[in-house]
C-alpha positions as CSV (number, residue, x, y, z in Angstrom):
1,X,12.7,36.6,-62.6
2,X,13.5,39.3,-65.3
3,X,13.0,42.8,-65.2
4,X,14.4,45.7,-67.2
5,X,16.7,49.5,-66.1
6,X,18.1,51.8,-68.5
7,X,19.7,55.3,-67.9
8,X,21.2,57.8,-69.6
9,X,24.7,59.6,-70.0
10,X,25.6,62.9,-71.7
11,X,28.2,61.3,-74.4
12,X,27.7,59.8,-77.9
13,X,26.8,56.1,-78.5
14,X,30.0,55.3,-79.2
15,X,31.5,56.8,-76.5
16,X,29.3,55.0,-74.3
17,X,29.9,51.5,-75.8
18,X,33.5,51.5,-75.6
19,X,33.1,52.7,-72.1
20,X,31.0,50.0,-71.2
21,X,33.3,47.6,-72.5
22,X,36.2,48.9,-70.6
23,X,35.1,46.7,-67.6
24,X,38.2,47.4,-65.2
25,X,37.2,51.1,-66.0
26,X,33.7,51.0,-65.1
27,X,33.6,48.1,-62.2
28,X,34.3,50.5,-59.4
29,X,31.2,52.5,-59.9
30,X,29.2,49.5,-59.3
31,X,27.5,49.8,-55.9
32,X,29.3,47.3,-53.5
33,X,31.1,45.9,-56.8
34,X,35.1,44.5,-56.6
35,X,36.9,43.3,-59.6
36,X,39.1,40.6,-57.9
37,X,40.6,39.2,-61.6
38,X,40.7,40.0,-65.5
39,X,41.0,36.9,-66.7
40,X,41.0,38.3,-70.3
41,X,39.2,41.0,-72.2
42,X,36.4,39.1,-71.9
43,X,36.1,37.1,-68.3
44,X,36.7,38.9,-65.0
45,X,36.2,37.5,-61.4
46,X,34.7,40.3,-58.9
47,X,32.8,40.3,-55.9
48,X,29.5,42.3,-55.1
49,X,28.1,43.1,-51.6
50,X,24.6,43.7,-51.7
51,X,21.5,44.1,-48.9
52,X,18.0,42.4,-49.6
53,X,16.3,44.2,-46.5
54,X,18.1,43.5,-43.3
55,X,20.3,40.3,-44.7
56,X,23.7,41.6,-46.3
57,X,24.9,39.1,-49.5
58,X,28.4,39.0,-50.5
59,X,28.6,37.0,-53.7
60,X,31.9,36.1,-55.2
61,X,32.3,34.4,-58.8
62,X,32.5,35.4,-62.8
63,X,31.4,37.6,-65.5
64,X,31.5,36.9,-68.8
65,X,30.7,39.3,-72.0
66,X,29.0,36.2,-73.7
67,X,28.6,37.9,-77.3
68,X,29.3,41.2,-78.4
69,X,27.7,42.8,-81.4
70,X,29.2,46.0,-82.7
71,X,27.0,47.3,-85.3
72,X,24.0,47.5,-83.0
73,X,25.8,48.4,-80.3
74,X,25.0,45.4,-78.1
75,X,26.2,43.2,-75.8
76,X,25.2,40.2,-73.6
77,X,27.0,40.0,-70.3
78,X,26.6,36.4,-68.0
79,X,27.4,36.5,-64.2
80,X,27.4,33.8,-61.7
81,X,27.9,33.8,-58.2
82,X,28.3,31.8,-55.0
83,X,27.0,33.6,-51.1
84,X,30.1,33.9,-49.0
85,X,28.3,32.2,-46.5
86,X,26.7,29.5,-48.0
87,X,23.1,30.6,-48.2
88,X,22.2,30.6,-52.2
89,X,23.9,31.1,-55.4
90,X,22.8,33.7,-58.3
91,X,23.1,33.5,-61.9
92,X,22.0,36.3,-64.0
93,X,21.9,37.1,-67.4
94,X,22.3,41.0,-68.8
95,X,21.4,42.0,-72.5
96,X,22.0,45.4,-72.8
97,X,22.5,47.5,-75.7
98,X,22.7,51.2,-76.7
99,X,20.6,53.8,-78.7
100,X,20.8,57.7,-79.4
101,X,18.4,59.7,-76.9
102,X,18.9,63.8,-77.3
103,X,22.2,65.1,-77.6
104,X,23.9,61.9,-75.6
105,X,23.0,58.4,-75.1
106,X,20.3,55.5,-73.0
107,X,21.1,52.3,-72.1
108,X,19.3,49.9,-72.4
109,X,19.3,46.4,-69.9
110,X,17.4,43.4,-69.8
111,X,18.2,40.9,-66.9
112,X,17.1,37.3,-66.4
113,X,17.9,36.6,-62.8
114,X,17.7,33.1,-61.0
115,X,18.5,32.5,-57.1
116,X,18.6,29.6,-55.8
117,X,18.9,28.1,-51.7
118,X,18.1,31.0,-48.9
119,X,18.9,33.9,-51.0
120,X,15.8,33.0,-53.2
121,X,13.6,34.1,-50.6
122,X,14.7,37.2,-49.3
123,X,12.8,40.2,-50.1
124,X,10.9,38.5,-53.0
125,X,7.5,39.2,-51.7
126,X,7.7,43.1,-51.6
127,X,9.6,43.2,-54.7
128,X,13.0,44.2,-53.3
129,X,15.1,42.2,-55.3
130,X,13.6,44.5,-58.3
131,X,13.9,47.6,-56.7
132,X,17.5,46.8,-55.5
133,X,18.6,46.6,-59.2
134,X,16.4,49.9,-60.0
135,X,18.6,51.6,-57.3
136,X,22.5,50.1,-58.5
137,X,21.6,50.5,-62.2
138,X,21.1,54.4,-61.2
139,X,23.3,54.8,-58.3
140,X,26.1,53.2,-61.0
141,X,24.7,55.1,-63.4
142,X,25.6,58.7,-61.7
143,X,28.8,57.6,-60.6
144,X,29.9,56.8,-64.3
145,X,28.3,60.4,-65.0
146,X,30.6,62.1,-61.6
147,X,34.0,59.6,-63.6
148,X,33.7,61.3,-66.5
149,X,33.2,64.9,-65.2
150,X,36.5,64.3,-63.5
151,X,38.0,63.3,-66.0
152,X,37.2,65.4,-68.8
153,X,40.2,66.4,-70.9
154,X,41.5,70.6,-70.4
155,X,42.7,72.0,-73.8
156,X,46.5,72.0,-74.0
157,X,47.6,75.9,-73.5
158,X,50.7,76.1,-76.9
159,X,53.5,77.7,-75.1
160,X,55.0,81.0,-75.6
161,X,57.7,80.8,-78.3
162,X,60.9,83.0,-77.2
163,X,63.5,84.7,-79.2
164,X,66.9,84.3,-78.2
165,X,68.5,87.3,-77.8
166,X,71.4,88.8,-79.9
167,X,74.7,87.6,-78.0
168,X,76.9,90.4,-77.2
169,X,79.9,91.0,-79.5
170,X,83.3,89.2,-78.1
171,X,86.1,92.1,-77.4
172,X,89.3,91.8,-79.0
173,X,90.8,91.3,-76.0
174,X,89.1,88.7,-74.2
175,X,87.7,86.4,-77.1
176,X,86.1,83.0,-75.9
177,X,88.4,80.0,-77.5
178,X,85.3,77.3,-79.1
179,X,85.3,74.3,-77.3
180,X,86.6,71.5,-79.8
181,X,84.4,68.8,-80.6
182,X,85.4,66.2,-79.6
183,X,85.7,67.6,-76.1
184,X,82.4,69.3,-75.9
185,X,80.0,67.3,-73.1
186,X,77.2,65.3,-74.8
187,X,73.6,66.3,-73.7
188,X,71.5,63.3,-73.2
189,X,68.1,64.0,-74.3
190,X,65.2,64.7,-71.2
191,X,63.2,61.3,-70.5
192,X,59.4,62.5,-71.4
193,X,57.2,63.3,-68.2
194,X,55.2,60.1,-67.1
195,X,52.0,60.6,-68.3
196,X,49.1,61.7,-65.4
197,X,47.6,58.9,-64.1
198,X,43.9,58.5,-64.7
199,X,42.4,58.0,-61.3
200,X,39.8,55.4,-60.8
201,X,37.0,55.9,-58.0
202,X,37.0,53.7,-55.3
203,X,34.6,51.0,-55.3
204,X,30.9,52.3,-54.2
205,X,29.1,51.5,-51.6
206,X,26.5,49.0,-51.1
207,X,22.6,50.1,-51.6
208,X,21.3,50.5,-47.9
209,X,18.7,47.7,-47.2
210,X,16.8,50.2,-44.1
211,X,16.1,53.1,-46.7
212,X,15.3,50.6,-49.6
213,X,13.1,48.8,-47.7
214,X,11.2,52.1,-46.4
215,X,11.1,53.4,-50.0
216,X,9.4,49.9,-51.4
217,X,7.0,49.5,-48.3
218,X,6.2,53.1,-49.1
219,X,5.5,52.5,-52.6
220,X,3.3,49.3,-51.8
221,X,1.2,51.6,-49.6
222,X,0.3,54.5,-52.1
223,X,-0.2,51.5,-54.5
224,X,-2.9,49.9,-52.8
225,X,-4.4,53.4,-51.7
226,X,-4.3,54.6,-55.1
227,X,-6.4,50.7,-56.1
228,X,-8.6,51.0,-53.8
229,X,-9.8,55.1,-55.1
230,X,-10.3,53.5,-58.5
């Protein structure tokens, strides 16, 4: 099956592509989404819990950015997985690419989705396997937003510069004998503070089957009401 998301974020196209690249950054805002392995820049092994209605799905495998193209600002992304239980695998293809929209940007993603064994079945007649993917791409989508909010840089406050002041004049009497130096301690210079580190959120949780399932059922009803008024 294929079907197609998009959403939007409040930071420049090229922000937003070399976020979306950064896949150890952005893997914990996936609903229900563990990166287990990084491979290399490119191939990463992770684990995604997911419910199709009452069944829960825990799929472990790879991800692979397939082919990257920088000048367009697009990427295609290939993910396969095996059921922890042994009911189905699922191999998905994910084009997705990136264009201006306002004053930030909107991604763009095409999937081409194949199940195969039990999984294949689940939910399929009510659309839920479509509306699942509505509900991650948006529920990943405002946790990326909620990242960068906390994470948004505070301008550096220059610190006061302070004049020494004038040393008081040595008496006569009691004049301080310089240190020679070859005797005079050696100051080591201060190690540099360890820069903050940048806190990642913990992995989301998976989309509730109850509520999604009530939400699509709900939809399918003013649907056919709707169909049968025309």
């Amino acid at each position: 099956m294929e079907f197609d998301n998009s959403f939007e974020v409040p930071f420049s196209p090229a922000q937003a592509w070399s976020v979306l690249l950064d896949i150890p950054r952005i893997a914990p805002c996936m609903p229900g989404a563990e990166l287990t392995e990084v491979v290399d820049p490119q191939n990463f092994g992770g684990k995604i819990s997911v419910r199709l209605g009452p069944v829960a799905l825990a799929f472990a495998g790879r991800v692979q950015i397939d082919s990257i193209d920088e000048a367009n600002h697009s990427a295609r992304v290939k993910a396969q997985g095996n059921d922890a239980k042994g009911r189905g695998a699922a191999n998905a293809t994910a084009t997705f690419r990136i264009e201006s929209a306002g004053a930030g940007a909107k991604v763009l993603i095409h999937t081409d989705l194949m199940l195969s064994g039990a999984v294949a079945q689940y939910g399929r007649g009510i659309g839920m396997i479509q509306a699942t993917a509505a509900q991650i791409i948006n529920q990943f989508a405002g946790n990326l937003r909620a990242q960068f909010a906390q994470q948004a840089p505070t301008p550096a406050l220059t610190p006061a510069r302070s004049v020494p002041e004038p040393a008081p004049a040595a008496s006569a009497a009691a004049r301080i004998e310089p240190v020679p130096a070859a005797q005079a301690p050696s100051r080591a210079p201060a190690a540099p503070a360890p820069p903050p580190s940048s806190a990642l959120p913990s992995p989301a949780k998976p989309i509730s089957g109850f509520s999604l399932m009530a939400s699509v059922l709900w939809q399918q009803i003013v649907g056919l009401f709707t169909g049968r008024r025309n």
